[in-house]
mmCIF file of the N, C-alpha and C atoms, coordinates in Angstrom:
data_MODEL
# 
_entry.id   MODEL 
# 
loop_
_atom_site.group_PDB 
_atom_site.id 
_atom_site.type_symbol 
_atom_site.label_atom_id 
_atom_site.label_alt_id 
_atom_site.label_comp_id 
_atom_site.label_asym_id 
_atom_site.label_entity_id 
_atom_site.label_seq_id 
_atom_site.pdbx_PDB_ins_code 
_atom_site.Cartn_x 
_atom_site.Cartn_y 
_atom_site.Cartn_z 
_atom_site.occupancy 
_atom_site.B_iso_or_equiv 
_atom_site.pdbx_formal_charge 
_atom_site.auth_seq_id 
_atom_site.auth_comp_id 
_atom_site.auth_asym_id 
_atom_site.auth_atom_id 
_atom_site.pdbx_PDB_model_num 
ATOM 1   N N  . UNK A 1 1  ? -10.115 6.982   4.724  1.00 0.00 ? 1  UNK A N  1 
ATOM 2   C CA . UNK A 1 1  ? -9.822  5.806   3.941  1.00 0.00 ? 1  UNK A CA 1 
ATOM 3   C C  . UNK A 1 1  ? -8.702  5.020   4.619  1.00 0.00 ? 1  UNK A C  1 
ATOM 4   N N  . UNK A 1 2  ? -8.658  4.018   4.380  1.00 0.00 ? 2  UNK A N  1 
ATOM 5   C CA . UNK A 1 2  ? -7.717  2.526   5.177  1.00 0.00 ? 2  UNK A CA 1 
ATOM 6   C C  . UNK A 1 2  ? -6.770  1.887   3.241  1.00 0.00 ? 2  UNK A C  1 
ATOM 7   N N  . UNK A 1 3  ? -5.851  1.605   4.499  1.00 0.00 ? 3  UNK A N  1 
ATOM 8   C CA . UNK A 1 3  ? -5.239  0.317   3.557  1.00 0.00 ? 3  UNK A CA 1 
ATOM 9   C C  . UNK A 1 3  ? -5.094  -0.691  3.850  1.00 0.00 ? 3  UNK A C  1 
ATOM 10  N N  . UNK A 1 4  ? -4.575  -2.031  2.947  1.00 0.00 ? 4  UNK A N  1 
ATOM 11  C CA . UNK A 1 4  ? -4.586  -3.086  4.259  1.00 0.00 ? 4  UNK A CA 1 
ATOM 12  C C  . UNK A 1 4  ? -3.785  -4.148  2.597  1.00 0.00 ? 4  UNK A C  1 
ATOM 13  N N  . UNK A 1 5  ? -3.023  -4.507  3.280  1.00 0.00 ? 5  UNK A N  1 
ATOM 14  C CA . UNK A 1 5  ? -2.159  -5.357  2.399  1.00 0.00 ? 5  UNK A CA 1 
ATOM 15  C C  . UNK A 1 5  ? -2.631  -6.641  2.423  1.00 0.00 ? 5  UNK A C  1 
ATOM 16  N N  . UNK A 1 6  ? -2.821  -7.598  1.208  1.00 0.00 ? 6  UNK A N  1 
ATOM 17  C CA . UNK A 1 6  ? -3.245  -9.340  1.646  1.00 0.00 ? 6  UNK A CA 1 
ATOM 18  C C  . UNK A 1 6  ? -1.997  -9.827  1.824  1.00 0.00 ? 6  UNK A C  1 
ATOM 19  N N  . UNK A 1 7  ? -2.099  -11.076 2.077  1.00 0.00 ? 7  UNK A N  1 
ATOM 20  C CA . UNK A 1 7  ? -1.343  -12.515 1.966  1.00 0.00 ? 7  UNK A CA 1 
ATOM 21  C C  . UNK A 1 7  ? -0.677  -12.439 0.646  1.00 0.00 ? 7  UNK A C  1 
ATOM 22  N N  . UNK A 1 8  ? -1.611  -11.943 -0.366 1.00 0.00 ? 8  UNK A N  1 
ATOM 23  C CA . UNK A 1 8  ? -1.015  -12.213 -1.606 1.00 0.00 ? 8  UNK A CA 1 
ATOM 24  C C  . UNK A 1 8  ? 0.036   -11.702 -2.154 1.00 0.00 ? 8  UNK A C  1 
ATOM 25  N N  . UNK A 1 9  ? 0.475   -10.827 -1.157 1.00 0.00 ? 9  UNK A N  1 
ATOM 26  C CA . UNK A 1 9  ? 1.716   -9.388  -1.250 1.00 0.00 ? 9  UNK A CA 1 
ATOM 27  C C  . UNK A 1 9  ? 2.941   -10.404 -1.546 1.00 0.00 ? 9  UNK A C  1 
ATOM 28  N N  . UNK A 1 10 ? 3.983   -10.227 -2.812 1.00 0.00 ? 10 UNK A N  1 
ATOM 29  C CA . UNK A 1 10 ? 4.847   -10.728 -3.044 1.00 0.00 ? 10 UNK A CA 1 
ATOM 30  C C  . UNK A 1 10 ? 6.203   -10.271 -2.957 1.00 0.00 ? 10 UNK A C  1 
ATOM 31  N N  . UNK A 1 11 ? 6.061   -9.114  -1.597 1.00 0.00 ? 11 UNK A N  1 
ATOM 32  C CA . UNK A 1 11 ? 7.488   -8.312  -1.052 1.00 0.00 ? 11 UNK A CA 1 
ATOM 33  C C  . UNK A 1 11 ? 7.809   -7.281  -2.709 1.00 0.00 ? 11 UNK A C  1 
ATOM 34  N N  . UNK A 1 12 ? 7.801   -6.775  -3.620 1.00 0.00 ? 12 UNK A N  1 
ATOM 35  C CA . UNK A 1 12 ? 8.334   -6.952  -5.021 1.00 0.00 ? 12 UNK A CA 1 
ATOM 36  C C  . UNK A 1 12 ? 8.606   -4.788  -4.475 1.00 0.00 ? 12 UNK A C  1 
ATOM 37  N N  . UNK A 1 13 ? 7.713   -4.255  -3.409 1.00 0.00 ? 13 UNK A N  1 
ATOM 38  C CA . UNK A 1 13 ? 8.281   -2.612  -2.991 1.00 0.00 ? 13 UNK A CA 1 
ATOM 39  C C  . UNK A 1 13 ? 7.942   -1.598  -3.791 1.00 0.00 ? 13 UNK A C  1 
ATOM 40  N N  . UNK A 1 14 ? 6.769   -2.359  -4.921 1.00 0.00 ? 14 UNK A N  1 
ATOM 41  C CA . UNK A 1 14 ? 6.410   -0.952  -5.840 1.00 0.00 ? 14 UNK A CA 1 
ATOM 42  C C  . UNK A 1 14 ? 6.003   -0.381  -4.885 1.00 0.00 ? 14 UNK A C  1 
ATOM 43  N N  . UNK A 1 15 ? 4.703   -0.498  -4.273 1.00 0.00 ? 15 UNK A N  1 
ATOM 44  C CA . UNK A 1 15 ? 3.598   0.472   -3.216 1.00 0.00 ? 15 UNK A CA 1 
ATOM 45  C C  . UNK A 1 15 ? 4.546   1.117   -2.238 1.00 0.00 ? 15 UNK A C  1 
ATOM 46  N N  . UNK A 1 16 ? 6.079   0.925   -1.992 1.00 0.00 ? 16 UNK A N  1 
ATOM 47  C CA . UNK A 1 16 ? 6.815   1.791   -1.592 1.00 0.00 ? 16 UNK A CA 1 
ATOM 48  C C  . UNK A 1 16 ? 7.308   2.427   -1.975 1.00 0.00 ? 16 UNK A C  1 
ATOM 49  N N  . UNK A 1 17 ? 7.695   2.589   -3.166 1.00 0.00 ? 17 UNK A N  1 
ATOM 50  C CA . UNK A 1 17 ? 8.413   3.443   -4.318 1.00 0.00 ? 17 UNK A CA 1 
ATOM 51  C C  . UNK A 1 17 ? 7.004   4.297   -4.213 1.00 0.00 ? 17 UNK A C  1 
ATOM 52  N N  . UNK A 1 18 ? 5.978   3.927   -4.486 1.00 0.00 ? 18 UNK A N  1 
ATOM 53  C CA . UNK A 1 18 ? 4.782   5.073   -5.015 1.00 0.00 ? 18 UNK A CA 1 
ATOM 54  C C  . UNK A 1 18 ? 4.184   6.071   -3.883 1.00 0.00 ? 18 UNK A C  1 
ATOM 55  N N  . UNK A 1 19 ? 4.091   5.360   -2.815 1.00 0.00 ? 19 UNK A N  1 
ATOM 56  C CA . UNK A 1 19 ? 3.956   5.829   -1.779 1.00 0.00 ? 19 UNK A CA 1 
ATOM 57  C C  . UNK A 1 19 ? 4.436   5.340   -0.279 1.00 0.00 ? 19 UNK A C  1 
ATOM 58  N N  . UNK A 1 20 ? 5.304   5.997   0.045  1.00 0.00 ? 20 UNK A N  1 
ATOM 59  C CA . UNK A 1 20 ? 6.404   5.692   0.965  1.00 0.00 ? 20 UNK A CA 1 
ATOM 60  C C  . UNK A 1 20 ? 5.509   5.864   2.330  1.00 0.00 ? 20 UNK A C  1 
ATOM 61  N N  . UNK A 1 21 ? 4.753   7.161   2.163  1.00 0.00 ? 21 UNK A N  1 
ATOM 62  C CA . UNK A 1 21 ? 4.114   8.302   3.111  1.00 0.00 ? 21 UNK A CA 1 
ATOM 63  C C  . UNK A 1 21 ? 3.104   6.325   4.048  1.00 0.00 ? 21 UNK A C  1 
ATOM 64  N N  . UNK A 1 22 ? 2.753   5.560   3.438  1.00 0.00 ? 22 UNK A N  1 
ATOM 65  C CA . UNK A 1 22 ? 1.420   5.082   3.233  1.00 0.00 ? 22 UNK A CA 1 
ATOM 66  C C  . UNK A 1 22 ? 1.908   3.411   3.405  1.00 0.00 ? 22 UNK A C  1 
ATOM 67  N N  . UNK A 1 23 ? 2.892   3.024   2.857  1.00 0.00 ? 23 UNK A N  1 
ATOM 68  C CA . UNK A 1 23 ? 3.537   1.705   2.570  1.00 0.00 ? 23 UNK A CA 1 
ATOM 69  C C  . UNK A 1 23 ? 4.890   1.763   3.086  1.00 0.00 ? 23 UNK A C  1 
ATOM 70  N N  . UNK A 1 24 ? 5.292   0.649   4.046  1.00 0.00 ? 24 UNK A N  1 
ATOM 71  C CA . UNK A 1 24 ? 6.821   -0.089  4.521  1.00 0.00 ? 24 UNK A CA 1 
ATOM 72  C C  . UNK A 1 24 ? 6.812   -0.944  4.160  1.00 0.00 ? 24 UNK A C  1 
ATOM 73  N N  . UNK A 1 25 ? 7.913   -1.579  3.814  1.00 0.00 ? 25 UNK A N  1 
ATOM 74  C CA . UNK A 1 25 ? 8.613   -3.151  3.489  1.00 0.00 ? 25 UNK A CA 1 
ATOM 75  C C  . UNK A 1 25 ? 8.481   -3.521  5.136  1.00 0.00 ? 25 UNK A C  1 
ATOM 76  N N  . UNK A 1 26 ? 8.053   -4.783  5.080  1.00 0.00 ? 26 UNK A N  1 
ATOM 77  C CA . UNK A 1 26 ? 8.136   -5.728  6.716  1.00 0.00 ? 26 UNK A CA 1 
ATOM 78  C C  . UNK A 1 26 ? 9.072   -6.218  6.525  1.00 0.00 ? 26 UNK A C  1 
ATOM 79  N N  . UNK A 1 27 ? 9.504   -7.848  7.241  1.00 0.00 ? 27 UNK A N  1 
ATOM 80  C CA . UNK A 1 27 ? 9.873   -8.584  6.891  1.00 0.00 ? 27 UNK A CA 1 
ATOM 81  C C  . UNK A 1 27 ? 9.374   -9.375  5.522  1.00 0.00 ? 27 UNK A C  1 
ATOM 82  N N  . UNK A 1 28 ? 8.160   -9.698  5.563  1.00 0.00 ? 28 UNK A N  1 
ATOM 83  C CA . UNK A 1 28 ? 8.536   -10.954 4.717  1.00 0.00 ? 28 UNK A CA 1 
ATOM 84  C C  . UNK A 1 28 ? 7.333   -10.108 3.469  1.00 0.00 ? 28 UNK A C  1 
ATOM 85  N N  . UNK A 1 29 ? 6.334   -9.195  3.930  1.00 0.00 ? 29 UNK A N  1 
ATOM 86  C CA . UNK A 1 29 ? 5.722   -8.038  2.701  1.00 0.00 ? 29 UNK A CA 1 
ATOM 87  C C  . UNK A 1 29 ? 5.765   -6.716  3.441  1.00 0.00 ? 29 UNK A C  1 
ATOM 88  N N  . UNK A 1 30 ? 4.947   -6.204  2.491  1.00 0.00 ? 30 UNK A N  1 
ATOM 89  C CA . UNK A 1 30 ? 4.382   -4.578  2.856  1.00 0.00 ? 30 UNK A CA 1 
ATOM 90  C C  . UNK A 1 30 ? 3.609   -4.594  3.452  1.00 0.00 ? 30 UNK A C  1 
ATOM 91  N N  . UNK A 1 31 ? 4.153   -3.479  4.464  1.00 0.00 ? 31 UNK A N  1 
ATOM 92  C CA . UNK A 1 31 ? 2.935   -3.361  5.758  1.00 0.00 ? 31 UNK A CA 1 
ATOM 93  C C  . UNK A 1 31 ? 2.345   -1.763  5.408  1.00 0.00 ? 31 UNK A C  1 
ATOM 94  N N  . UNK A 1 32 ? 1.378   -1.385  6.038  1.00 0.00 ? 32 UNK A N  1 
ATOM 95  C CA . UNK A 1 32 ? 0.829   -0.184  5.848  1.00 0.00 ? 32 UNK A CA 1 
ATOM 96  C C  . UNK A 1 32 ? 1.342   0.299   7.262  1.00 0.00 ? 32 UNK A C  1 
ATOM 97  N N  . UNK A 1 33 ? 1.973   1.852   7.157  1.00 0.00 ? 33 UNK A N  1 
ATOM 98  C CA . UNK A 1 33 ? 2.445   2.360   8.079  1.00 0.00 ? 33 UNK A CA 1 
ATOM 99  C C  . UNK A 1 33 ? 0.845   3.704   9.041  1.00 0.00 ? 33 UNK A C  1 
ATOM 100 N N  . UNK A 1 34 ? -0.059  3.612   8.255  1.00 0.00 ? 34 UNK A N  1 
ATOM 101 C CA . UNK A 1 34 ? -0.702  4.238   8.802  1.00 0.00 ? 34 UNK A CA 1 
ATOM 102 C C  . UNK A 1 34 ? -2.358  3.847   9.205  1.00 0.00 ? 34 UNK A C  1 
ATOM 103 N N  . UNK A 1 35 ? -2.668  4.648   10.107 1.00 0.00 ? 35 UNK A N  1 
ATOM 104 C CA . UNK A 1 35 ? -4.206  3.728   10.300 1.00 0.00 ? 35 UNK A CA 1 
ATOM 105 C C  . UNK A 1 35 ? -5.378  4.378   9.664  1.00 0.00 ? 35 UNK A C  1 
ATOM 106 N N  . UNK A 1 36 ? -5.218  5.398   9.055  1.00 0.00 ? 36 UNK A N  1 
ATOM 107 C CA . UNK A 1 36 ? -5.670  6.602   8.026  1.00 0.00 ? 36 UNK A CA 1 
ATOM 108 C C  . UNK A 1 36 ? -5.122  6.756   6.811  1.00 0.00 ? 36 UNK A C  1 
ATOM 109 N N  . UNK A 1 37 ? -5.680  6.838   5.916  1.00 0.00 ? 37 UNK A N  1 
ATOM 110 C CA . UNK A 1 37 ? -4.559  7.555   5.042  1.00 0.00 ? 37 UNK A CA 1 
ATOM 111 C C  . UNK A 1 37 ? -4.771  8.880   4.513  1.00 0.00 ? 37 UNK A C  1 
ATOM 112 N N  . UNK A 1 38 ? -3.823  9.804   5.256  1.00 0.00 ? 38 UNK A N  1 
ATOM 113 C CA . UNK A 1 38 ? -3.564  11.146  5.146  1.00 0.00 ? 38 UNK A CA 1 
ATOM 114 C C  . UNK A 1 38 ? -4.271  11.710  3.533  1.00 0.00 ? 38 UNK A C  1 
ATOM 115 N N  . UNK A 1 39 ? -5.486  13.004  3.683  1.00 0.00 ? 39 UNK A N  1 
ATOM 116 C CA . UNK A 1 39 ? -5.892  13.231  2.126  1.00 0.00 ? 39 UNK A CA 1 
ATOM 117 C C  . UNK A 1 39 ? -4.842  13.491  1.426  1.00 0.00 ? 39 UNK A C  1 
ATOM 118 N N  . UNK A 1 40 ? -4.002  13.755  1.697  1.00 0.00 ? 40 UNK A N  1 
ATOM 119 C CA . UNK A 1 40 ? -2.892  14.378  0.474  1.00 0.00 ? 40 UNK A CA 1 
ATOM 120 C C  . UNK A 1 40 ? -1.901  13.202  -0.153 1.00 0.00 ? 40 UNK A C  1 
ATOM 121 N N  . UNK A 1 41 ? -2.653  11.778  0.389  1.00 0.00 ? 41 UNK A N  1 
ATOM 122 C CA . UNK A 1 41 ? -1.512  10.614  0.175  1.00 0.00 ? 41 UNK A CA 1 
ATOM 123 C C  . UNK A 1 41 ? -2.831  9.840   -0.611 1.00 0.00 ? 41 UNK A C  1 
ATOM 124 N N  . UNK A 1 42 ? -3.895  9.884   -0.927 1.00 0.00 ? 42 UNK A N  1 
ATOM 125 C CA . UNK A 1 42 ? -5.013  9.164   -1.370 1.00 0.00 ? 42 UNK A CA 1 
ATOM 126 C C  . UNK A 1 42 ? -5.009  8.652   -2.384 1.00 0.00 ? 42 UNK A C  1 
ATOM 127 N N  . UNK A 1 43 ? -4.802  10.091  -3.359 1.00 0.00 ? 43 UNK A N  1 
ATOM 128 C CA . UNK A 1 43 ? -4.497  9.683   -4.942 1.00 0.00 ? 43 UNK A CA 1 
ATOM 129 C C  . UNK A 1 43 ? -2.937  8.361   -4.933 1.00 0.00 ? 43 UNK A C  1 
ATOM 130 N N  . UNK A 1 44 ? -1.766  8.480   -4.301 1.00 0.00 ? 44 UNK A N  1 
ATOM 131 C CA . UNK A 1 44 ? -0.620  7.996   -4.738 1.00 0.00 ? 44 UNK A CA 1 
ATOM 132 C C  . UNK A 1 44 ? -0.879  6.237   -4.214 1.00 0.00 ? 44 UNK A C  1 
ATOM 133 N N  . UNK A 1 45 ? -1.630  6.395   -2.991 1.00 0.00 ? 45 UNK A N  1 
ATOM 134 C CA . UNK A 1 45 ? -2.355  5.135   -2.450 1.00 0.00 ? 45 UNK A CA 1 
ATOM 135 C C  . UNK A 1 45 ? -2.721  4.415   -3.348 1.00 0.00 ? 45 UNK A C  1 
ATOM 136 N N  . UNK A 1 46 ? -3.984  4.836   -4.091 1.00 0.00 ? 46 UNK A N  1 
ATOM 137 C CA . UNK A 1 46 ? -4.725  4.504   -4.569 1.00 0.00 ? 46 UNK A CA 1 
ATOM 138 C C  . UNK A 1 46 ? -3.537  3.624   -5.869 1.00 0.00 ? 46 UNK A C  1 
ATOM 139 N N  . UNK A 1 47 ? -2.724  5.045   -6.619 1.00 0.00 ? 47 UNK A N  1 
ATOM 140 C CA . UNK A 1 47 ? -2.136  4.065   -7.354 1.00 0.00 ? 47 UNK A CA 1 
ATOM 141 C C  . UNK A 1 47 ? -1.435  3.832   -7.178 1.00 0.00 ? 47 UNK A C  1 
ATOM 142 N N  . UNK A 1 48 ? -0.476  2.648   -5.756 1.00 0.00 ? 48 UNK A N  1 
ATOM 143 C CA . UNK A 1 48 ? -0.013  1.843   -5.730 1.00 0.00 ? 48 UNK A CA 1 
ATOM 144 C C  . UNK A 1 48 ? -0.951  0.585   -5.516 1.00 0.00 ? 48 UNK A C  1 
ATOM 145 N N  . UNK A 1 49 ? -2.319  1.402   -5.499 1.00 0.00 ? 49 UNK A N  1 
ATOM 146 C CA . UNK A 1 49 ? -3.292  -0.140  -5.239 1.00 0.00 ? 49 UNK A CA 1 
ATOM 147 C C  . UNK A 1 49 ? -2.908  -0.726  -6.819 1.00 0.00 ? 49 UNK A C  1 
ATOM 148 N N  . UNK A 1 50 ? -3.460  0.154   -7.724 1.00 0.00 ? 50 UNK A N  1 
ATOM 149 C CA . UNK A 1 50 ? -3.088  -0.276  -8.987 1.00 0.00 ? 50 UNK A CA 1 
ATOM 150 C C  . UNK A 1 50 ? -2.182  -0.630  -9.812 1.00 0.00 ? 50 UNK A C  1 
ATOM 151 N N  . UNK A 1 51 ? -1.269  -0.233  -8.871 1.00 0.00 ? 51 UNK A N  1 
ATOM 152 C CA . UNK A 1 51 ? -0.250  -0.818  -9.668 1.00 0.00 ? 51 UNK A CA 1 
ATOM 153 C C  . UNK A 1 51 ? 0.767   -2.227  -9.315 1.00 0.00 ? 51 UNK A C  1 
ATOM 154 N N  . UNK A 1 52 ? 0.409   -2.616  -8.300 1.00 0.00 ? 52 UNK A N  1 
ATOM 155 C CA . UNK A 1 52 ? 0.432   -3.433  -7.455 1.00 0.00 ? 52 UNK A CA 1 
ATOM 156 C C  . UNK A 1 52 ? -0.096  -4.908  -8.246 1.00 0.00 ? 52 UNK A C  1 
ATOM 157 N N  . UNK A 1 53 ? 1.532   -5.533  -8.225 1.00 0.00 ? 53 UNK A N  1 
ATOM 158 C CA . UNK A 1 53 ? 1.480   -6.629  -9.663 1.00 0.00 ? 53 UNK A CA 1 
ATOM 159 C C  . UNK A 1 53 ? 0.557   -7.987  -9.082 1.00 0.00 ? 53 UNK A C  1 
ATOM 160 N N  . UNK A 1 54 ? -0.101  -8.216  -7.671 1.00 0.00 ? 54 UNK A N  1 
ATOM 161 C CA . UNK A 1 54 ? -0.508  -9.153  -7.742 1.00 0.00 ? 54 UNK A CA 1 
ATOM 162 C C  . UNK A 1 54 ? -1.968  -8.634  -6.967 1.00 0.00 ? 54 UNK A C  1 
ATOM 163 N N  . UNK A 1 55 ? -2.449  -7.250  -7.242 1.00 0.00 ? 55 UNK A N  1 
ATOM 164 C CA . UNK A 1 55 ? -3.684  -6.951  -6.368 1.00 0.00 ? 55 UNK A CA 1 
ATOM 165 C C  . UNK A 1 55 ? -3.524  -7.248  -5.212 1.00 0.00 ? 55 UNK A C  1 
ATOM 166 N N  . UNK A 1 56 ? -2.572  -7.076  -4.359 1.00 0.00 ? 56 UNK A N  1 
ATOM 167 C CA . UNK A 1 56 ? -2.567  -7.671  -2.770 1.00 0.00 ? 56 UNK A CA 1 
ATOM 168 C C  . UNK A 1 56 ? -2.921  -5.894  -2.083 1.00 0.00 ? 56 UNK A C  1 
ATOM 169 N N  . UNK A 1 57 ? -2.891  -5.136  -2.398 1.00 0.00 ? 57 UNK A N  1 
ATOM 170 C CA . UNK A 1 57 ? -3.410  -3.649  -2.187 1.00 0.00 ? 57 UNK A CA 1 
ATOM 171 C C  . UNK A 1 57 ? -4.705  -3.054  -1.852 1.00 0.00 ? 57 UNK A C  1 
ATOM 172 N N  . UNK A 1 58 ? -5.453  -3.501  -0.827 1.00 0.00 ? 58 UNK A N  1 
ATOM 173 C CA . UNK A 1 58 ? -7.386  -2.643  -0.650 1.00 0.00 ? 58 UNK A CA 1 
ATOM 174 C C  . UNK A 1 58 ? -7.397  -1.738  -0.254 1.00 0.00 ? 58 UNK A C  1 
ATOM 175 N N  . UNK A 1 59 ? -7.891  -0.964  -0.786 1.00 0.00 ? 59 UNK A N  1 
ATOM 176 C CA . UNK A 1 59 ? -7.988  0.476   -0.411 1.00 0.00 ? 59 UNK A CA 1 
ATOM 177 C C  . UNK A 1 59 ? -9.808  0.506   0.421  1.00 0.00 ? 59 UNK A C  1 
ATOM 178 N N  . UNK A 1 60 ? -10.175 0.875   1.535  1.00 0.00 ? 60 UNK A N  1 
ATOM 179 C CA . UNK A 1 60 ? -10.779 1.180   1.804  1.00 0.00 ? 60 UNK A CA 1 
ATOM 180 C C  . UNK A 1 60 ? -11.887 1.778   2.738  1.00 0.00 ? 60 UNK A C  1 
ATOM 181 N N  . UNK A 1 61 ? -13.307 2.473   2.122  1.00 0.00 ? 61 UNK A N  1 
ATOM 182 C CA . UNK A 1 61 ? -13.881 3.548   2.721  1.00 0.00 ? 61 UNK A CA 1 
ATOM 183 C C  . UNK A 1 61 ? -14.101 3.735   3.560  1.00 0.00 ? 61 UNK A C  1 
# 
């Protein structure tokens, strides 16, 4: 599984609080630190996709 942050990312660092393993602060949003995402980081991924206040978060297969 992949992640991949949009445009729509409003810097705001939940998806880093939730999963650090998976999500960095850039400069100006969140970047995804990995080109996989590790199985044991999937579930926390997933919910920073969800929880993620403007949907800028894709998780995918």
């Amino acid at each position: 599984m992949r992640a991949r942050v949009t445009d729509g990312c409003i810097a705001c660092g939940r998806c880093v609080e939730i999963c650090p393993d998976v999500f960095e602060m850039g400069e100006d949003i969140a970047q995804v630190r990995v080109a996989e995402i590790p199985e044991d980081c999937v579930e926390a991924a997933q919910e920073a996709a969800d929880e993620c206040p403007t949907s800028a978060i894709v998780i995918e297969k």
